[in-house]
C-alpha positions, 0 to 999 in steps of 0.5 A: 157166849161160848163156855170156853175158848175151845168152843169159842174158836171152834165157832169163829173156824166155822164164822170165818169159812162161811164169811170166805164162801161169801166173799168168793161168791160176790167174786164170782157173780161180778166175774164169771159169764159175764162181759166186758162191760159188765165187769167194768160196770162192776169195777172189777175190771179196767180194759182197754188201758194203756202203758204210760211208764214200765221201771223197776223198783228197789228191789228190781221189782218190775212195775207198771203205771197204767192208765184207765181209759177216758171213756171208763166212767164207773166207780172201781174196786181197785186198791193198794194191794189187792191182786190182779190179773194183767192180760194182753188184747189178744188171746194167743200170749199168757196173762201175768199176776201182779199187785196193785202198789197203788191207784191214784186217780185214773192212774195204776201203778202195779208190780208184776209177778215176772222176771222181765216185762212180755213183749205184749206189753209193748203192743198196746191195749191190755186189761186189768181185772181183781183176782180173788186172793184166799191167802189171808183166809189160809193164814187166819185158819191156820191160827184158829187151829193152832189155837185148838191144839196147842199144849203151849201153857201161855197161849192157853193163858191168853187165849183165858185173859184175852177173851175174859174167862181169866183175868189179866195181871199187873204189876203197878210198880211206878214208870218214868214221867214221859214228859213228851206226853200228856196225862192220858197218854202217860198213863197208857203207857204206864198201863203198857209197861206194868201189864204182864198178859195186855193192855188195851189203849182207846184212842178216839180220834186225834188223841195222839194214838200213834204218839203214844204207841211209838213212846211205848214202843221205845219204853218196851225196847229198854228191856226187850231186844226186839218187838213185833208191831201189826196193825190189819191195814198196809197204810197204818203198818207203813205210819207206824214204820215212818214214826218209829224210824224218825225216831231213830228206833230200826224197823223192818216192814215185812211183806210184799214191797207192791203192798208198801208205800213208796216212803216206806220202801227203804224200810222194806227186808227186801231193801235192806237185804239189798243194803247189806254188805254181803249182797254184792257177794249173792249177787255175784255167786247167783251170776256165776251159778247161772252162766254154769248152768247154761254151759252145761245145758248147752247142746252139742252135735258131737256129744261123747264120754268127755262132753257128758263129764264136762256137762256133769261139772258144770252143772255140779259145780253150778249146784254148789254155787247155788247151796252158797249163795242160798246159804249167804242170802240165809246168813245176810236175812238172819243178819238183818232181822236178829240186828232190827229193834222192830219187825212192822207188817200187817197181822196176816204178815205176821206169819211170813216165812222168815218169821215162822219159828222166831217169838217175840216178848210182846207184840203191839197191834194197832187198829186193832178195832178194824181186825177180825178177831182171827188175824188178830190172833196170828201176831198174839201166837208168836208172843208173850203177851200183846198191847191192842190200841184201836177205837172200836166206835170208829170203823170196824173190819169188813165183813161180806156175810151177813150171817157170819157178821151177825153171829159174832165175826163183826165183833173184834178180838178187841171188843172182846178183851175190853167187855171182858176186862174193863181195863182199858186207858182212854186216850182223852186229850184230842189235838186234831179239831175245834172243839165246836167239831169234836163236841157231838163226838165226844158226847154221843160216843165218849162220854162227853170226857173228850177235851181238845187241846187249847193250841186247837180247841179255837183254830178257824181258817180266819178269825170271824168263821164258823166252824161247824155247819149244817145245810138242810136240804129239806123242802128243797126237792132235792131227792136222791137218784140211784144208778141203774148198773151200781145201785149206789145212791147219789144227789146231783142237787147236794152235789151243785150245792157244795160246789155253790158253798165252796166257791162263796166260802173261799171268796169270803176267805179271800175278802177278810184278807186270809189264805184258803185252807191247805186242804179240802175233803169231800166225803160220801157214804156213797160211791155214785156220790164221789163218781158224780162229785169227781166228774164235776169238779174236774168240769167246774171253773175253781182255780187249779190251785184250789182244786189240787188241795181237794180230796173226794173219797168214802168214808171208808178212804178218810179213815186215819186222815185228816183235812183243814176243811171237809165236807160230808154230802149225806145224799139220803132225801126221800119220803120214807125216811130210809137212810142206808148206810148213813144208819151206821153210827161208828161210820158216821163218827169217822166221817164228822171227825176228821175235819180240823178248823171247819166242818160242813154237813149237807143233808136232808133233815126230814129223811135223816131223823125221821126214823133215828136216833142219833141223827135227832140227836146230832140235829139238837147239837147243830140247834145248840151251837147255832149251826143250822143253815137252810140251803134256801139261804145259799139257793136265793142268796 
């Protein structure tokens, strides 16, 4: 542990400049002198696709809906907001950037860096390959540094407080009752208002994090003009945008509207730049200066004294069209941003140009479990003090570098503050699952002090069910396989399996006279697994209907959601006992929570416990409420 924050900091620029190294190098080698088909075995690359839809967004924006071809069978990197490349057949015309809005399927929609849609769009064929994108490395960098030479007496204060070298201080003057909540969230809320440097909320899953976050909010801007709310992700900005405008509270979202989601877009500066009462005015002044402009750039054969001074006012009187409209648009931002209770954006978003020299009281930063600690930074040097809510036994930040993760930069500003504190609120009143789902949780990460809510503790999909099982898959031979291009694992047999369950299940429901669950979700640690899951399902004979409420994705992809009813396909079965990523514990916390009134694991016990601990433990659970299965009961029934 570092004697300083100076020394701290000096580490994490050195952390984070190794972890960008990583991360463009992993980009290169799926990249550079290679084919073709070798990028889109490596998901980097969509080619050839077609255009299905060219429009316009809200804020003109021009977008793309693209879909992969047929015969693109392979798991891909693309997700909302990462960067691309958009590039024609043919050599001769010039690629465009874009940003991904969001992938959906084998369909893309993207938002184009262009004033207007090249004509090779309407030719056919294009590719879509990930560009590598250094900006959140740039900004974190910048924040590191401003760490190291600020003389700001605050900062220094926090940066004390926060990383425990101070302690932080509260005054315990008694709040309001916040009647909406309960006991548990009350009390984070009265932590948030009496702190005077931070406050940490640990919202384990379901516990009405976001509830309580927004009710702070509310609380906070009784007294504060405006506060600035971040989170690491697009998604949790976005969540935290809708809830606080249902509330009434206004709320701008900051960033690239390509990287907001489209319920989110009339909350964008973009959008309410648009909706202002001045803008018509810029648009006309904008208009004006261009007509001006290409009068005066016109050519003409006969080209005397009084064409040159005509060309001269043109393009003068073009320029103070332009200085005006600069200083409307200046004026309708300013307008916007200084009249808006809440500015949301991502923590890199946090230093958007239009919030360079503007502070803040407070700053919240949800998720802040899944931040690395130097974008946690960026919000905290633009306030006075900051709320961390989060859950650091659920997924953390990626991280690329083995080395830069096992030297510290795996470890969050928000674990940080919380071992060098000890003043978290845990939220402990879970609405989310049945009490027989949340239990193991509770136990092996919480201390067994989570409590489910009466209105869920007993929910099922109909009376007589079970809410949790587990399917062994041990002595069937149902070995793992590994793709040859991707190396990810993945079980056919496990797959057969869960296709087997579902349809016997929903006819059980069907039977008792009950409605099946109005959502289903598959998950996997593994990409092979959703790769092989996906393609089966859409081959399988299950009504449409049933198939519309199913969702296969990773782990990583269900963070912050939930489902009435989730599988989780283990795939790990071999005679070593090597169990990969399923090793990772907070992982697996995500996955086992986020089912509402039925779970069901599948997996291979023998491998699974073989060499662990938790998954020992997580077996003793299964034996203690009587959900053991042998998948030989489903093979031969």
């Amino acid at each position: 542990m570092a004697s300083n924050p100076t020394e701290h900091f000096i580490k994490m620029t050195k952390l984070l400049s190794v972890e960008k190294e990583e991360d463009l190098s992993q980009y290169q080698k799926k990249m550079q002198s290679t084919s073709f088909k070798e990028r889109r075995a490596n998901g980097v690359l969509w080619y050839p696709c077609d255009v299905e839809e060219r429009n316009y967004d809200a804020g003109e924006r021009l977008i793309l809906k693209i879909k992969k071809p047929k015969e693109h069978k392979h798991a891909h990197s693309f997700s909302s907001g990462k960067l691309v490349e958009i590039f024609p057949s043919s050599d001769e015309a010039q690629s465009l950037k874009g940003v991904i809005n969001k992938v959906k399927e084998d369909t893309m929609f993207l938002t184009l860096n262009s004033d207007d849609f090249p004509k090779w769009i309407e030719y056919g064929k294009l590719g879509i390959q990930l560009l590598f994108d250094d900006r959140s490395y740039k900004e974190m960098k910048w924040a590191l540094n401003e760490l190291l030479v600020t003389d700001s007496r605050r900062l220094i204060e926090l940066q004390k407080k926060i990383l425990g070298f101070d302690k932080p201080y509260f005054d315990e003057t008694n709040h309001s009752a916040f009647s909406n909540l309960n006991e548990s969230q009350k009390n984070a809320v009265a932590k948030i208002l009496s702190a005077k440097d931070f406050a940490i909320v640990h919202g384990p899953p379901g516990t009405g994090k976001t509830t309580t976050l927004v009710e702070a909010i509310r609380e906070v801007l009784k007294k504060e003009a405006q506060v600035l709310v971040c989170a690491p992700s697009n998604a949790a900005v976005d969540l935290l945008t809708e809830k606080l405008s249902q509330q009434g509270i206004s709320t701008v979202r900051i960033g690239h509207p390509a990287r907001v989601d489209e319920y989110i877009l009339n909350h964008t500066l973009e959008s309410k730049v648009a909706q202002h009462k001045d803008f018509k005015l810029l648009k006309d002044l904008r208009k004006k200066a261009e007509e001006y402009f290409k009068l005066g750039g016109k050519w003409k054969r006969n080209f005397g004294n009084s064409e040159r001074e005509q060309r001269k006012i043109l393009l003068q009187e073009a320029r103070n069209l332009k200085r005006d409209a600069e200083r409307i648009q200046n004026g309708i931002l300013e307008d916007v941003l200084f009249s808006t209770r809440v500015i949301a954006s991502t923590l890199v978003g946090a230093n958007h140009p239009k919030l360079k020299d503007v502070k803040f009281t407070t700053c919240f930063i949800d998720e802040a479990g899944q931040a690395l600690e130097p974008a946690s930074w960026i919000p905290i040097i633009k306030s006075n003090r900051v709320i961390f809510a989060g859950d650091h036994l659920q997924l953390p930040p990626t991280v690329k570098s083995y080395q830069a993760g096992k030297e510290g930069l795996k470890e969050t500003l928000f674990e940080r503050a919380i071992a060098g504190n000890n003043t978290d609120v845990l939220l402990n009143e879970q609405y989310r699952m049945n009490e027989k789902i949340m239990n193991f949780s509770s136990k092996q990460f919480y201390k067994g002090i989570l409590k489910a809510n009466e209105n869920n503790a007993h929910q099922k999909i109909f009376p007589k069910d079970i809410p949790f099982e587990f399917i062994d898959t041990s002595g069937t031979g149902f070995f793992e396989s590994q793709h040859p291009e991707t190396k990810s694992s993945f079980n056919k047999e496990e797959v057969n399996l869960i296709l087997k369950h579902l349809k016997k299940y929903l006819d059980e429901v069907k039977s008792c006279g009950y409605e099946p669950p109005e959502s289903i979700g598959i998950i996997s640690p593994y990409k092979a697994q959703i790769e092989l899951l996906n393609k089966t399902l859409e081959s399988n004979i299950i009504e449409k209907d049933v198939c519309r409420k199913i969702t296969v994705n990773t782990v990583d992809g269900f963070q912050g959601q939930e489902r009435d009813m989730v599988y989780i396909s283990l795939v790990r079965s071999n005679e070593s006992g090597e169990i990969g990523f399923l090793s990772d514990e907070r992982r697996m916390n995500v996955a086992l929570t986020r089912a509402k009134r039925k779970l069901v694991v599948i997996g291979d016990s023998g491998t699974i416990a073989a060499k662990n601990k938790f998954y020992n433990d997580f077996l003793d659970y299964v034996n203690e409420i009587d959900a053991y299965k042998s998948a030989f009961e489903l093979l031969y029934d």
